[in-house]
C-alpha positions as a Markdown table, in Angstrom:
| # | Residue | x | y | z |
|---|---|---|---|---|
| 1 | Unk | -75.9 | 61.4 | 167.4 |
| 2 | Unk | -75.2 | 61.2 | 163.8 |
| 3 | Unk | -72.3 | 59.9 | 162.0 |
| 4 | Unk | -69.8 | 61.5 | 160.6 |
| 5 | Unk | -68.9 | 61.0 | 156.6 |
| 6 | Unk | -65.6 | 59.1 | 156.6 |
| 7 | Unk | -64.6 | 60.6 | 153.6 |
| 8 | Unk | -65.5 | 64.3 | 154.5 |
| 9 | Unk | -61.7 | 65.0 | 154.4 |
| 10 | Unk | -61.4 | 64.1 | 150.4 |
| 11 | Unk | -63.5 | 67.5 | 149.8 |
| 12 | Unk | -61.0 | 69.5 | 151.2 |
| 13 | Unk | -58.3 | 68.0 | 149.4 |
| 14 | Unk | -56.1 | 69.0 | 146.1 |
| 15 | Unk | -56.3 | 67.5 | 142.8 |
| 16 | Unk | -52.2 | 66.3 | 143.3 |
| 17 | Unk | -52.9 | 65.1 | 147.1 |
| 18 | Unk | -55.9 | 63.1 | 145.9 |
| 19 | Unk | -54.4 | 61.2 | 142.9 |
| 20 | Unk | -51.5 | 60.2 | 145.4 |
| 21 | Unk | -54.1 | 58.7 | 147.6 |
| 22 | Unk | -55.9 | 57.1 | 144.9 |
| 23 | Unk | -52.9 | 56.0 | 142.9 |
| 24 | Unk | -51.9 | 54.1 | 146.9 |
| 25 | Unk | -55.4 | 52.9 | 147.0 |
| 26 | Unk | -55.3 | 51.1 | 143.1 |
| 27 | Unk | -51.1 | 49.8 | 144.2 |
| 28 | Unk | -52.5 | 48.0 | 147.4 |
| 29 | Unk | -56.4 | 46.6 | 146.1 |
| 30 | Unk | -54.3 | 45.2 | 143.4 |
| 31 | Unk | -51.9 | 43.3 | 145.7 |
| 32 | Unk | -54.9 | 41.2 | 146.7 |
| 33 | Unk | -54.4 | 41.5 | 150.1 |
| 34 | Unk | -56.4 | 42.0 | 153.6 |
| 35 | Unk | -60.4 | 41.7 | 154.5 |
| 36 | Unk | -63.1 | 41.8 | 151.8 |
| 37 | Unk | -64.8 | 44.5 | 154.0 |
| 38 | Unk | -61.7 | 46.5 | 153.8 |
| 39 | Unk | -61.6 | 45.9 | 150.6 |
| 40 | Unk | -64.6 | 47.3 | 149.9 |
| 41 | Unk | -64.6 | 50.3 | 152.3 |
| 42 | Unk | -60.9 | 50.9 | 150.3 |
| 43 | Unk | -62.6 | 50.8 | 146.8 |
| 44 | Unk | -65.2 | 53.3 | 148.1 |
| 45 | Unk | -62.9 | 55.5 | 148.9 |
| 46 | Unk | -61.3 | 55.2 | 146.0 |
| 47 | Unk | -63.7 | 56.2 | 143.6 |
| 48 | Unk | -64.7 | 58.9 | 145.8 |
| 49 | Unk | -60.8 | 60.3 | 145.2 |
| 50 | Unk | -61.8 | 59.4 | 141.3 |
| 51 | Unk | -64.7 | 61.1 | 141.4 |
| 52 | Unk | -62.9 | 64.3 | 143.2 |
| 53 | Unk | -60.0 | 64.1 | 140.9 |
| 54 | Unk | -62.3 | 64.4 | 138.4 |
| 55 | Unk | -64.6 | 67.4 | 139.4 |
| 56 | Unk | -61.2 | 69.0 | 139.6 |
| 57 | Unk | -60.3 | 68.8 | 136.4 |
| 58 | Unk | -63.7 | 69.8 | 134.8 |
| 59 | Unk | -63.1 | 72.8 | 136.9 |
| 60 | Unk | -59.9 | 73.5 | 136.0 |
| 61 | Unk | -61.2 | 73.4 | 132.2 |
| 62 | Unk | -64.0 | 75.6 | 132.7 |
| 63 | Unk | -61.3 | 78.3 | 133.9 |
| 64 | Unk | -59.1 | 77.9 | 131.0 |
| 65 | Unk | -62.0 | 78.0 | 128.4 |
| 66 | Unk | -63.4 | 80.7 | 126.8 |
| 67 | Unk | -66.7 | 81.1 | 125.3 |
| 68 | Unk | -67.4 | 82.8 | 121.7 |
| 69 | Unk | -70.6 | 82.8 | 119.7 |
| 70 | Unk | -68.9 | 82.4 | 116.5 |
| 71 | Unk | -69.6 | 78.5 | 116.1 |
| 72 | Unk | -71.9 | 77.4 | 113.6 |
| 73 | Unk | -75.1 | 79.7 | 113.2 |
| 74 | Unk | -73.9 | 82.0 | 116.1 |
| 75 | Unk | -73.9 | 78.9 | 117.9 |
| 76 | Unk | -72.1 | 79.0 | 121.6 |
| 77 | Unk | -68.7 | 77.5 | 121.1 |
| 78 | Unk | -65.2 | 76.9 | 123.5 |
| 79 | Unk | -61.9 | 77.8 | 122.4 |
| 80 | Unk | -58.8 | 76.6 | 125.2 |
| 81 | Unk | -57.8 | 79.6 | 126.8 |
| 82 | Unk | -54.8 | 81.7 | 125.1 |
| 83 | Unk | -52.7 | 84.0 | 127.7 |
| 84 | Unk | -50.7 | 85.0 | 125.1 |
């Protein structure tokens, strides 16, 4: 039978719910306390949330830039979005 990913559950979640996890993960690995092994499973998971937190926001950039090909020699270049 295989295992199951223990930290299938971080895909699913939002960028707000995952940097409240991750902000409790950094408060209690900097306490010091508990198991090394717990410890280590903890900081996994941790920069997995990073790592999450962080594909969000490169997506949420990508949505809110737009492209033009007026940079330098018709060059592609991003400008942040403007709903106005």
């Amino acid at each position: 039978m295989a295992k199951q990913d223990p930290h299938a559950d971080i895909a699913k979640m939002g960028f707000e719910e995952a940097l409240e996890e991750l902000k409790k993960i950094v408060a209690h690995l900097e306490t010091g306390e508990g198991k090394l092994d717990e410890a280590v499973d903890t900081y996994d998971r941790g920069m997995r949330l990073k790592q999450h937190c962080e594909a969000k926001l490169r997506e949420a950039q990508e949505k809110i830039e737009k492209i033009s090909l007026s940079g330098p020699g018709g060059s592609p270049k991003t400008e942040p979005f403007d709903a106005a």
